[in-house]
C-alpha positions in Angstrom: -23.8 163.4 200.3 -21.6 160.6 202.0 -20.4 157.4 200.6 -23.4 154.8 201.5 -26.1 157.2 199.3 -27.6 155.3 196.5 -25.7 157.8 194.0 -22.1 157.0 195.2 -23.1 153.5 195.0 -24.5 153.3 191.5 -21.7 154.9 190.4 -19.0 152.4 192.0 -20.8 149.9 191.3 -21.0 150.9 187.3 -17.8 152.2 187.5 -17.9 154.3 184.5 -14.8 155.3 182.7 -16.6 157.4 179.8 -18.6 160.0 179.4 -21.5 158.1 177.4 -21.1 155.2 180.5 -22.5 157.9 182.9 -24.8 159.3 180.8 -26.3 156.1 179.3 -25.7 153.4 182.5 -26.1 155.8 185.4 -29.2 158.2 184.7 -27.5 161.3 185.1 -27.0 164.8 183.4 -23.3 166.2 183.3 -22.5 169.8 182.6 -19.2 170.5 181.3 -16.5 172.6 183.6 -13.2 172.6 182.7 -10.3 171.0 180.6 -6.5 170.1 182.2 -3.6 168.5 181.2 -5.0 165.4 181.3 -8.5 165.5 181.7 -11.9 167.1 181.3 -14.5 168.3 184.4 -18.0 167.6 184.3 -20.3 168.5 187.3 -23.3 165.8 187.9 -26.5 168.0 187.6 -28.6 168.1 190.5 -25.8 166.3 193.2 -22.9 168.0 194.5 -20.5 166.2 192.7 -18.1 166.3 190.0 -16.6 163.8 187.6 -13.4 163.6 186.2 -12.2 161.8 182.7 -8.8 161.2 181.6 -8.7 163.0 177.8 -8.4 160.2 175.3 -5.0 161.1 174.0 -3.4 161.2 177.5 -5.6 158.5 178.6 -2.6 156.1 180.4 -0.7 159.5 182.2 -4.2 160.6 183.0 -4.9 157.7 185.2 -1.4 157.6 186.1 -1.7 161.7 187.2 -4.8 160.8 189.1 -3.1 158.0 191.3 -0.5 160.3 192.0 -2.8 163.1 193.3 -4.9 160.2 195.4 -1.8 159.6 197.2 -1.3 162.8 197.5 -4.9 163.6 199.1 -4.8 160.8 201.3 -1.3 161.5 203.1 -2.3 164.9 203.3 -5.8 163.3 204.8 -4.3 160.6 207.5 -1.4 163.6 208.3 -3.9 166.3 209.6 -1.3 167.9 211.8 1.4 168.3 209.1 -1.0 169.5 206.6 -3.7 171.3 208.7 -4.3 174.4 207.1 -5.3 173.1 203.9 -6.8 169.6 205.1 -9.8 171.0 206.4 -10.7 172.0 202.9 -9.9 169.4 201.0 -13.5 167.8 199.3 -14.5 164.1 200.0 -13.2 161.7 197.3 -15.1 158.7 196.7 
């Protein structure tokens, strides 16, 4: 799957930022993962994908976690050298 599919793209474009958002605006089934500190897992059935929500109690340091470990992903993304052994298996965000 890479970022121009139809999938990614419904999904950006919706931009959904709830569990009933994806399941009533973008026509997909989730099954449930995990729970973290701040947030619950879902994998998108049928697409090798999974979706992350920030827990509505921790709503605000969830978001603010996640931005963190974007930054995070993306140094260690643009810095291949420094970070080679574990960029090669870092997943594809979108």
């Amino acid at each position: 799957m890479n970022e121009n599919s139809p999938f990614i793209k419904k999904f950006k474009d919706r931009c959904p930022d709830s569990l009933e958002d994806v399941l009533q605006g973008c026509g997909v089934g989730l099954k449930y993962l995990d729970s973290g500190a701040f947030r619950d897992a879902y994998e998108v059935i049928g697409h090798p994908l999974v979706v992350i929500f920030p827990l509505s109690e921790y709503k605000e340091d969830g978001i603010k976690h996640s931005a963190y470990e974007l930054s995070a992903y993306n140094k260690m993304k643009k810095s291949k050298r420094k970070y080679r052994t574990i960029a090669e298996h870092l997943p594809e965000i979108y």
